[in-house]
N, C-alpha and C positions, 0 to 999 in steps of 0.2 A: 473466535475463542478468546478468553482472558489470556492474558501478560502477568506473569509473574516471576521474580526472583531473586536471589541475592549480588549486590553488586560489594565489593570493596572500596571505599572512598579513607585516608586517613589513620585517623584512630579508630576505622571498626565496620562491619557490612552496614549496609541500605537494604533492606528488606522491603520490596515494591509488589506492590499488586496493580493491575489496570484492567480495567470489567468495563462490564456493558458499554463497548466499541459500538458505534453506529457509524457509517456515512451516511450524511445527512445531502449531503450535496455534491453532485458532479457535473462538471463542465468540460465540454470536449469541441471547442470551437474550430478545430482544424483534423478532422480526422478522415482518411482516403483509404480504398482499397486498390488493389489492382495486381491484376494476374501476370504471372512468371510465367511465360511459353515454358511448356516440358519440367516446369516444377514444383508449380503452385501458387499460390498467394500471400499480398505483400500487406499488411497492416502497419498503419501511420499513423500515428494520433500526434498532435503537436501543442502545446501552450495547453495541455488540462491543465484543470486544478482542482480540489476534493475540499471538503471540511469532514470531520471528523469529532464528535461529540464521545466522549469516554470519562467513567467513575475514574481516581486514584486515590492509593493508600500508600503511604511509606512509612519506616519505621527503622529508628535508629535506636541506640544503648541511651540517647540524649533527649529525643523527641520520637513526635508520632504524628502526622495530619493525613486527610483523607478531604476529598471534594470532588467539584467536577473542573474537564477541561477541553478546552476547544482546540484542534488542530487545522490549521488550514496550508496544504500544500498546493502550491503553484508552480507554476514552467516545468511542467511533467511532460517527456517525448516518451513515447515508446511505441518501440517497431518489434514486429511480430512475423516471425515467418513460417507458412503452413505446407506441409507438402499435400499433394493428392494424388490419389490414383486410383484405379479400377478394380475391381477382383475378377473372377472367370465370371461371373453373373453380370458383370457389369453395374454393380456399385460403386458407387463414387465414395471414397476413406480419403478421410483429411486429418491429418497427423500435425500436432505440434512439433515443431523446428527447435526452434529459439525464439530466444527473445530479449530486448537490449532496454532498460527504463534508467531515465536520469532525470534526475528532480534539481530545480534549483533555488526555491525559496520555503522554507518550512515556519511556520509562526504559531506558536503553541501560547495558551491561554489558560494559565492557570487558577482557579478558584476553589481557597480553602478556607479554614479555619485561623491558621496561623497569618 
């Protein structure tokens, strides 16, 4: 979904809009599953990294620009934990837990007018 809305900087808001979000690319060169005896399942993903292609528009009392821009995140972990269990039929239900995500490099690209 779009990103929109007002921020406070200064002397006065930033009026932001951000549309048409795309991932364009994901990398997952380290990612492992592996079962919890009597709890469920353990999800590992390690060193992802995504790019991300998206429209922006701002707007202030002074200016106005709008373009596009590229975001690319790297050293993304994130561990994920799922329960499971049976019902009287013996279905197997796997339930989201938690979940832990830390990013450590973000590098955004912007392309306007101004």
């Amino acid at each position: 979904p779009d990103l929109s809305g007002y921020e406070k900087f200064g002397l006065g808001n930033v009026k932001y809009n951000i549309s048409r979000i795309h991932v364009t690319a994901v990398e997952l060169p380290s990612a492992s599953i592996s079962l919890i005896p009597g709890t469920g399942i353990k999800l590992v993903i390690r060193n992802a990294s995504l790019t991300i292609n998206m429209n922006w528009n701002i707007r202030t009392w002074m200016f106005k620009d709008s373009g596009r821009s590229t975001a690319y995140i790297s050293k993304v972990f994130v561990t994920a934990l799922f329960s499971t269990s049976l019902d009287n039929m013996n279905h197997t239900s796997i339930s989201f837990t938690s979940c832990q995500t830390t990013s450590g490099d973000i590098d955004i690209k912007l392309n306007g007018k101004s």
